[in-house]
ROPA-739064 format. One record per residue (C-alpha): residue number from 0; z, y, x. Coordinates in nm, 3 decimals. Layout:
<recs>
NUM; Z; Y; X;
...
</recs>
This chain:
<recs>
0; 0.000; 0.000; 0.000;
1; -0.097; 0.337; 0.155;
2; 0.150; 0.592; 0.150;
3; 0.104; 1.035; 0.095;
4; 0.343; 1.278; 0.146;
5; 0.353; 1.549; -0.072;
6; 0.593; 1.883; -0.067;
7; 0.680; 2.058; -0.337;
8; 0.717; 2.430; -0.361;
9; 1.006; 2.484; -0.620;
10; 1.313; 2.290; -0.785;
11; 1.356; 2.475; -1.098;
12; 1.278; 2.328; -1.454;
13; 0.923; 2.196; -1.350;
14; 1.011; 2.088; -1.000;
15; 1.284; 1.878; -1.116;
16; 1.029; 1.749; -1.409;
17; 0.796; 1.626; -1.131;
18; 1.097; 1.476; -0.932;
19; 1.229; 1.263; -1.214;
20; 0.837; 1.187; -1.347;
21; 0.775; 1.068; -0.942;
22; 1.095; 0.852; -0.983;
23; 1.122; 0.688; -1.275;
24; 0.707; 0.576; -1.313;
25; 0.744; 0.458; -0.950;
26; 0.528; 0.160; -0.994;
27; 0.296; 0.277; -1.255;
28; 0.207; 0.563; -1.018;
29; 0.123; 0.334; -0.748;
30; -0.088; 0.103; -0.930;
31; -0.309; 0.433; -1.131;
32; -0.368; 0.585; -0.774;
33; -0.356; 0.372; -0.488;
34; -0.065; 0.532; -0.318;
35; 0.323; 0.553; -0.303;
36; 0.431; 0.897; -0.342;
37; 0.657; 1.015; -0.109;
38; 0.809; 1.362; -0.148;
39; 0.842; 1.461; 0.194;
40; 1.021; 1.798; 0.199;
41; 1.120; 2.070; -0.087;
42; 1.108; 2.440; -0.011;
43; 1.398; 2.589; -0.206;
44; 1.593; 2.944; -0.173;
45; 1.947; 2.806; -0.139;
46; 2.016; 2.471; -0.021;
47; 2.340; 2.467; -0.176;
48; 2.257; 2.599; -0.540;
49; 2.371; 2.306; -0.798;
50; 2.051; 2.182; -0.955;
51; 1.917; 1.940; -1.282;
52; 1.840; 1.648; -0.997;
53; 2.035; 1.554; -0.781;
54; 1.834; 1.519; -0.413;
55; 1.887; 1.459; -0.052;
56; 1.955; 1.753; 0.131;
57; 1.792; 1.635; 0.387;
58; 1.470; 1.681; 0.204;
59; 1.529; 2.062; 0.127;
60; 1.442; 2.363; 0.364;
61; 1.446; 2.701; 0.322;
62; 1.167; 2.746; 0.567;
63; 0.826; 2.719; 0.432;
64; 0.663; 2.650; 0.794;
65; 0.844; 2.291; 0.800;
66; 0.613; 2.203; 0.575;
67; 0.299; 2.355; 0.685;
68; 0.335; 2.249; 1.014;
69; 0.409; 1.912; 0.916;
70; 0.046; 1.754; 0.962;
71; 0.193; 1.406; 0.731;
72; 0.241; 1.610; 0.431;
73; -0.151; 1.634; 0.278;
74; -0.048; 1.745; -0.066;
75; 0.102; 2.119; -0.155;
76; 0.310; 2.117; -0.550;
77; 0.347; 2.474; -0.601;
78; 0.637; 2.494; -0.892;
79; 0.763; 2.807; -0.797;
80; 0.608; 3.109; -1.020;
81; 0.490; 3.437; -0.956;
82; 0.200; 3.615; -0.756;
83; 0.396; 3.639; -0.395;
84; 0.490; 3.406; -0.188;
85; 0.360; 3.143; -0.373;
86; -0.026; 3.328; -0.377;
87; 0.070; 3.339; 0.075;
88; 0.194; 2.997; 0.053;
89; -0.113; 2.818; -0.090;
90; -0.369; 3.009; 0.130;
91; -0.148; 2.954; 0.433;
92; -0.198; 2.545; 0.293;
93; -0.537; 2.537; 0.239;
94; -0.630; 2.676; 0.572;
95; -0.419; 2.375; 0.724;
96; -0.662; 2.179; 0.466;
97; -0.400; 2.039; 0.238;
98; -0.484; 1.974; -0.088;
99; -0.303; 2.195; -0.362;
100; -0.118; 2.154; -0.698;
101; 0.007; 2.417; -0.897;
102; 0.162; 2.488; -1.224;
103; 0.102; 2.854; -1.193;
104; -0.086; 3.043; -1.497;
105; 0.008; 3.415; -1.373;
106; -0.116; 3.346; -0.974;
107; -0.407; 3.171; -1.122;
108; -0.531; 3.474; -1.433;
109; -0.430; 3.715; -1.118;
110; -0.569; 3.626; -0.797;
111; -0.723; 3.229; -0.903;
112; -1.056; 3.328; -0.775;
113; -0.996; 3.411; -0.441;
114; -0.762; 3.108; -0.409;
115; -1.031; 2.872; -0.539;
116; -1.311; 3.034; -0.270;
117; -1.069; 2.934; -0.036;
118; -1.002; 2.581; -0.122;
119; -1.438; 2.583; -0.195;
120; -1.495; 2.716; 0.176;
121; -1.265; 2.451; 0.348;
122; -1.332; 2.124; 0.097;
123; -0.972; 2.142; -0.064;
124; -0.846; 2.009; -0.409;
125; -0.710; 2.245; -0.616;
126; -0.561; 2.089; -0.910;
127; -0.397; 2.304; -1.185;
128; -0.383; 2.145; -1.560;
129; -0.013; 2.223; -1.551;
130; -0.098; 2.558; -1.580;
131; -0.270; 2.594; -1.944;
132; -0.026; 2.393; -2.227;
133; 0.221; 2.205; -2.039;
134; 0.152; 1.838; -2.075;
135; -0.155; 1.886; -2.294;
136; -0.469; 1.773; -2.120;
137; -0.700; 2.077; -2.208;
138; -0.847; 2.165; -1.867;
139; -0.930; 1.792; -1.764;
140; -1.064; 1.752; -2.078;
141; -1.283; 2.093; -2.026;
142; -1.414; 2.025; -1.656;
143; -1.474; 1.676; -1.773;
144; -1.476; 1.523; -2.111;
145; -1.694; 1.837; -2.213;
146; -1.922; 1.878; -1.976;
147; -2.247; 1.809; -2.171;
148; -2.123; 2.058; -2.415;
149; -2.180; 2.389; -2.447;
150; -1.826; 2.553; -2.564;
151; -1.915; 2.808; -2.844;
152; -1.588; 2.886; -2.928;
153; -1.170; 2.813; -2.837;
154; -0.853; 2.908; -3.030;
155; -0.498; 2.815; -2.901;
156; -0.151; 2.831; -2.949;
157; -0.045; 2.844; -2.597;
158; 0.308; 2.964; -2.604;
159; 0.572; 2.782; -2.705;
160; 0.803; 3.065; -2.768;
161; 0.643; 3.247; -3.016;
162; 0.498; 2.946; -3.227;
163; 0.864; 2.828; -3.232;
164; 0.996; 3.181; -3.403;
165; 0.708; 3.237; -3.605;
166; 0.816; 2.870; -3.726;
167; 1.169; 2.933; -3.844;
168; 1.038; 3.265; -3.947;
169; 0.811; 3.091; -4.170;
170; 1.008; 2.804; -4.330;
171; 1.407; 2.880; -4.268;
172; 1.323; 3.311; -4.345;
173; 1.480; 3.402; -4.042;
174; 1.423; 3.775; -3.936;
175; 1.229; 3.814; -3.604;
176; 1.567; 3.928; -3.418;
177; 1.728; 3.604; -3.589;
178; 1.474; 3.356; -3.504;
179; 1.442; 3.538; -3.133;
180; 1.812; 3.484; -3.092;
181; 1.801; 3.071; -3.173;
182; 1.499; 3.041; -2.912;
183; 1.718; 3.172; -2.655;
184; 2.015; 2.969; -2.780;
185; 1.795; 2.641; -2.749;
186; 1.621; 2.699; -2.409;
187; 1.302; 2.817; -2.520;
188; 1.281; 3.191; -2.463;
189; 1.423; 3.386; -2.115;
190; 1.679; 3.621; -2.166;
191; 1.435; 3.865; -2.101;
192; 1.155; 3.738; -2.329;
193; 0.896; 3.982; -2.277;
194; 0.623; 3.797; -2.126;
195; 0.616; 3.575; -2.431;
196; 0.656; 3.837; -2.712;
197; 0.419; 4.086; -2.594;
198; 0.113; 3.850; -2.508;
199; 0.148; 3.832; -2.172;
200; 0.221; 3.473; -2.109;
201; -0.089; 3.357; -2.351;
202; -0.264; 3.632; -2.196;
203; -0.268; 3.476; -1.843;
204; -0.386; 3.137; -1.975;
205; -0.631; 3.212; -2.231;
206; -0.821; 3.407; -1.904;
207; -0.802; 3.079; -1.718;
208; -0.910; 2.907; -2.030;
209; -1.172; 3.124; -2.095;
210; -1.320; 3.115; -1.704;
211; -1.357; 2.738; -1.715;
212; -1.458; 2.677; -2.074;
213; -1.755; 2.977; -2.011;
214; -1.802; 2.894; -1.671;
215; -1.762; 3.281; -1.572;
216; -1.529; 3.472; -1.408;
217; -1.255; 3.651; -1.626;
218; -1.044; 3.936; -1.534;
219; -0.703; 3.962; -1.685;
220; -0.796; 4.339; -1.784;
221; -1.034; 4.237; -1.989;
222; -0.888; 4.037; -2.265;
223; -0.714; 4.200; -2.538;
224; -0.369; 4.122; -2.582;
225; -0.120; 4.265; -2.864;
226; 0.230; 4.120; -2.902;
227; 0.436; 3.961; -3.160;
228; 0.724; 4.214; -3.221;
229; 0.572; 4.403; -3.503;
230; 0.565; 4.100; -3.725;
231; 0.841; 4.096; -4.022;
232; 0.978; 3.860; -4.284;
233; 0.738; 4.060; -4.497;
234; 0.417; 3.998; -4.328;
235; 0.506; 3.615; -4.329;
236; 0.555; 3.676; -4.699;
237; 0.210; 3.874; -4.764;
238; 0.007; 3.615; -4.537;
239; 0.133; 3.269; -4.800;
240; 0.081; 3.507; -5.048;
241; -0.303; 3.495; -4.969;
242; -0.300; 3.119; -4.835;
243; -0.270; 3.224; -4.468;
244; 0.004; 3.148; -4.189;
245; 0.044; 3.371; -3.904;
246; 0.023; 3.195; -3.496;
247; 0.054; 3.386; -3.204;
248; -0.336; 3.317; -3.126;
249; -0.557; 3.319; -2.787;
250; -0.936; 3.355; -2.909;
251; -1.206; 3.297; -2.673;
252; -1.616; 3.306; -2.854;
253; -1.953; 3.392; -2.753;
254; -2.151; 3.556; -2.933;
255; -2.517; 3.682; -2.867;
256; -2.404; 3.627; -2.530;
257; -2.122; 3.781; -2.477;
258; -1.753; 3.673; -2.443;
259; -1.553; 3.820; -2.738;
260; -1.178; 3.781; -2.593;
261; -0.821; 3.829; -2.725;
262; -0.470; 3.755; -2.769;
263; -0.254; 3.863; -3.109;
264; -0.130; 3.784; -3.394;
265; -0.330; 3.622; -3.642;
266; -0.352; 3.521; -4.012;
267; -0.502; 3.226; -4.007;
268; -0.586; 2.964; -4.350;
269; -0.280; 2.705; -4.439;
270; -0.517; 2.469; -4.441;
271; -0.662; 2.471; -4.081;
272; -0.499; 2.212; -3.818;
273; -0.402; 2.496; -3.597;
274; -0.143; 2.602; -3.858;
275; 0.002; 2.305; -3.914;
276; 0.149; 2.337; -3.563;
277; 0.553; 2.409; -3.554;
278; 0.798; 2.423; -3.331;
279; 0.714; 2.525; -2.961;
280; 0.387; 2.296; -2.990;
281; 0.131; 2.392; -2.827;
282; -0.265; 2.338; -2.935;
283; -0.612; 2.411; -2.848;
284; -0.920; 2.384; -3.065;
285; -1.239; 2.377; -2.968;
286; -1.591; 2.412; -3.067;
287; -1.878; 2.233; -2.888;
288; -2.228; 2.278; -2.976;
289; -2.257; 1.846; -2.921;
290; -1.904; 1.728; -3.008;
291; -1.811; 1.961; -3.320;
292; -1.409; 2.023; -3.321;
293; -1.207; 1.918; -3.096;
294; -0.800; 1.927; -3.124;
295; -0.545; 1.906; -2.821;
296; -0.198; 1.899; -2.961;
297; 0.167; 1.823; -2.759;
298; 0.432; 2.001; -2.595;
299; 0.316; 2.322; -2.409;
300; 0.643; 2.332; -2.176;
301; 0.945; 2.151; -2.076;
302; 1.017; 2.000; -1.753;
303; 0.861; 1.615; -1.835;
304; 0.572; 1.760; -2.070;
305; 0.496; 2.036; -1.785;
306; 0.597; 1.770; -1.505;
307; 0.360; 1.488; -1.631;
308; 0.046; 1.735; -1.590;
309; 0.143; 1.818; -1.195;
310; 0.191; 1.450; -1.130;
311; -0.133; 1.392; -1.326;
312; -0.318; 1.587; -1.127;
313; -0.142; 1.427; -0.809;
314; -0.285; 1.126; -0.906;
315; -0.601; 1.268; -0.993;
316; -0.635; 1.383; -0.584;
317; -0.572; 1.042; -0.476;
318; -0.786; 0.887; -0.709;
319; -1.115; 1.065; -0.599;
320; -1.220; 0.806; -0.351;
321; -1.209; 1.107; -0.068;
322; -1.099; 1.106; 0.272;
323; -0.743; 1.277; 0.230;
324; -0.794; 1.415; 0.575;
325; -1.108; 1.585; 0.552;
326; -1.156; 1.723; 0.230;
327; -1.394; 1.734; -0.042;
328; -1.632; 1.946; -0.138;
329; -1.560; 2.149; -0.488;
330; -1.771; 2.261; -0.737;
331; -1.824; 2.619; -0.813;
332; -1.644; 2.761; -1.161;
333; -1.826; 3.097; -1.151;
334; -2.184; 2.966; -1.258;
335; -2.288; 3.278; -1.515;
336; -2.195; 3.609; -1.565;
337; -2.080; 3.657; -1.924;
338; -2.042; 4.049; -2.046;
339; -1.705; 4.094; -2.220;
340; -1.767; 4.260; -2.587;
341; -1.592; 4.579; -2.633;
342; -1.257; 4.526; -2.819;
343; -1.454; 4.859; -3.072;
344; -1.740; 4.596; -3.170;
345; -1.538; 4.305; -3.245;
346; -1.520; 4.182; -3.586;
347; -1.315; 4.056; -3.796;
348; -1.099; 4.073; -4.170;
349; -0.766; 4.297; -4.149;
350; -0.448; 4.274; -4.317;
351; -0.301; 4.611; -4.336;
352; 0.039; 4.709; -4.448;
353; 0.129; 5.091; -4.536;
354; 0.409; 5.247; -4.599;
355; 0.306; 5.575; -4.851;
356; 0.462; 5.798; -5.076;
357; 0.452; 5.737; -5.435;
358; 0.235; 6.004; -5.547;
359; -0.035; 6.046; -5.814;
360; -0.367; 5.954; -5.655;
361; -0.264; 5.797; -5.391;
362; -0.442; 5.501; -5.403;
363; -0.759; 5.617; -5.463;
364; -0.768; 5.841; -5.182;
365; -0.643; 5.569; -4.931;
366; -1.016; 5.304; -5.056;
367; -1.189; 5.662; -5.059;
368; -1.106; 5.612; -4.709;
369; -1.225; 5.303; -4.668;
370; -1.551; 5.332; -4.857;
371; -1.598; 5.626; -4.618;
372; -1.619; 5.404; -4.319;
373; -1.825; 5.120; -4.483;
374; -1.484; 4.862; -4.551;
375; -1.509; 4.616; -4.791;
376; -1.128; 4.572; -4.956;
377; -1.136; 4.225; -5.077;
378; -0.775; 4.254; -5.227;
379; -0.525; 4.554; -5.261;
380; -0.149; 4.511; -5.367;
381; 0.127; 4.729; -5.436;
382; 0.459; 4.745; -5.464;
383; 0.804; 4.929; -5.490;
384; 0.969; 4.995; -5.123;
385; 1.339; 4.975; -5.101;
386; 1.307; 5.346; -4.997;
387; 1.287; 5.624; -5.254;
388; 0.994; 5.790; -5.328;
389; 0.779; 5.507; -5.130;
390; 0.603; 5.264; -5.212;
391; 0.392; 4.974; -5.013;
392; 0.028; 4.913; -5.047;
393; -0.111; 4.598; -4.880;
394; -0.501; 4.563; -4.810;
395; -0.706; 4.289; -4.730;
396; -1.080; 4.365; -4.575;
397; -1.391; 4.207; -4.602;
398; -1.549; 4.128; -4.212;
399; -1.563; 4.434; -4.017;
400; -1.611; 4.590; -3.677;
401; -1.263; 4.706; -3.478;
402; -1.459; 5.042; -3.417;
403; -1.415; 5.134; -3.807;
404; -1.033; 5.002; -3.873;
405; -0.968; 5.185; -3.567;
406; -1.140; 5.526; -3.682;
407; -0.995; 5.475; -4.029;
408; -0.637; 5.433; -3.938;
409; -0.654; 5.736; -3.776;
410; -0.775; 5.951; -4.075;
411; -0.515; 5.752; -4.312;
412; -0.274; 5.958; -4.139;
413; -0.456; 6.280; -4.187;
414; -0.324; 6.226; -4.542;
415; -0.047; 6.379; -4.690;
416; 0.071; 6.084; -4.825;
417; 0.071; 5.839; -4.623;
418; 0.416; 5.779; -4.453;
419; 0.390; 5.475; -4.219;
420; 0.077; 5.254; -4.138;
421; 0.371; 4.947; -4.094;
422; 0.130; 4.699; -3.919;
423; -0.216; 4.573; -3.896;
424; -0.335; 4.171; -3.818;
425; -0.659; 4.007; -3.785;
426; -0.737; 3.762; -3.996;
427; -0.954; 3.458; -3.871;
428; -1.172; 3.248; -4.095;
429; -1.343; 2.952; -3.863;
430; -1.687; 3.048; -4.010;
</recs>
């Protein structure tokens, strides 16, 4: 049995996934690749720090040249997070020519494409699946299962987080503060949640997503992202009220050849599979112009879930009948250049709630509006606010461009009576 020594970069929740994942499927992991794993060394800020695994100390170092000097070790795990070191670290790897794992969605949205010219120029693996969806196998199944596809069009919930507190907000009527609150109580939001409520974290993967399903090259600046904190009990209540749920969603389309690409909220029909997805479950759908709709559902974090993808694409390394000392050659990603669609030429149906004071007229003058800017209203409801001398009306488009709900939001509040324009939300068909 031939033996590779691997180092991992990290020993937080997904280090210590891989760790257990490496130890207790032992046997199954040497029969799948080839190889006996052997974790060789573990780079870690304070040797001492009391961790989920327990592990010789003998395999952790504070010093990440132990392990690049180390000529054994052939296999870099990068667990650790964040643009720097970790972005040093891997190019300092792949220049020694070992092959490289990481788990990293921000490094990868950020700075992926110089990394993966690197790792091109010098005939390096770079495995990431752990990156996109936890355990889900969405970027294998991309770069390989789809290949003979042409991807027209990708939807995900890819944050765990959200999905879960837009769950309990949906079915237990929690309040986005209360539902926020039990997320942090169970694990699955940071105490400083911010990546994950504003868009950020689904942000960083749907660009990586995007790049491989559309074979281009994506910057991070240019996909749309809007958060989830504006959504209330309310909205939750409108959106069943017209047959809709509402998911955090990453959107990814072309159309007439360009990439149409965007992170928010989103109504989305009670019927669809994506909104039958609770909890902090993660999924991916997928449109290809030979295989129809596709579905990739299961846990989108968590140490094993998360864990299971970097050992996966351990064993995907050793299984690519290469020599593990002299590299590979890759295949290029960026293979077309795909114009991004300006977020003013999008379209799409809108959900618009209002805030307005309860006057004669009123409504009449906000459709006038409206009508002025070509919008279809396909419904209109109001109702009493708990303020006095307010009420709420609720509107419901018809497919239009951004460019006009952004124009006539702005002259809604040249009126006198409108008070608050209390939140907007795309709706999204499938058609």
């Amino acid at each position: 049995m031939r033996k590779i020594k691997i180092a991992l970069l990290g020993l937080g929740n997904v280090g210590s996934g891989v760790w257990k994942i490496l130890k207790a499927n032992n046997e199954e992991i040497k029969k799948r690749s080839g190889y006996k794993v052997e974790i060789a060394k573990i780079l870690v800020r304070e040797k001492s720090k009391e961790r989920a695994v327990e592990v010789p100390e003998k395999l952790l170092t504070t010093d990440f040249n132990e392990i690049l000097q180390d000529d054994s070790i052939k296999i870099i795990v990068e667990v650790m997070g964040g643009i720097n070191p970790a972005k040093n670290y891997i190019l300092s790897s792949i220049k020694k020519k070992k092959h490289i794992v990481t788990a990293n969605k921000m490094l990868l949205a950020t700075e992926g494409d110089e990394l993966f010219k690197a790792a091109d120029e010098l005939g390096v693996m770079f495995q990431y699946e752990a990156s996109v969806a936890g355990g889900i196998p969405i970027i294998s199944g991309i770069n390989d299962s789809l290949t003979a596809n042409k991807i027209e069009q990708l939807y995900g919930i890819v944050n765990g987080t959200t999905n879960y507190i837009l769950t309990k907000m949906q079915f237990e009527g929690m309040s986005f503060e209360e539902a926020l609150k039990k997320a942090q109580e169970k694990g699955y939001a940071e105490a400083d949640p911010t990546s994950d409520l504003e868009g950020f974290d689904a942000q960083y993967k749907l660009a990586i997503l995007s790049s491989l399903a559309f074979g281009t090259k994506i910057d991070i600046g240019s996909v749309y992202r809007a958060g989830l904190s504006n959504i209330t009990s309310e909205d939750i209540s409108y959106a069943k009220q017209f047959g809709y749920v509402i998911k955090l969603l990453a959107i990814v389309k072309e159309i007439n050849k360009e990439l149409e690409i965007r992170v928010h909220p989103t109504m989305i029909p009670e019927t669809h599979p994506l909104a039958n997805v609770y909890d902090s479950f993660n999924a991916v759908f997928v449109k290809g112009n030979a295989v129809g709709d596709l579905m990739f559902y299961g846990r989108g974090a968590g140490d094993l879930p998360t864990g299971s993808a970097v050992v996966g694409d351990i064993i995907t390394i050793l299984r690519s009948n290469v020599d593990i000392e002299n590299g590979i050659p890759v295949v290029k990603n960026n293979l077309w250049h795909k114009k991004i669609r300006k977020r003013e030429d999008i379209e799409s149906r809108y959900y618009i709630r209002t805030t307005v004071k309860d006057l004669p007229g009123v409504l009449g003058d906000i459709t006038t509006v409206f009508g002025e800017n070509n919008i279809s209203l396909k419904s209109v409801i109001q109702k009493g606010s708990d303020e006095e001398h307010l009420v709420t009306i609720v509107l419901v488009t018809h497919k239009t461009k951004e460019g006009s709900i952004i124009k006539t939001i702005d002259e809604l509040y040249e009126l006198k009576e409108i008070h608050k324009v209390d939140n907007i939300i795309r709706i999204e068909k499938f058609k």
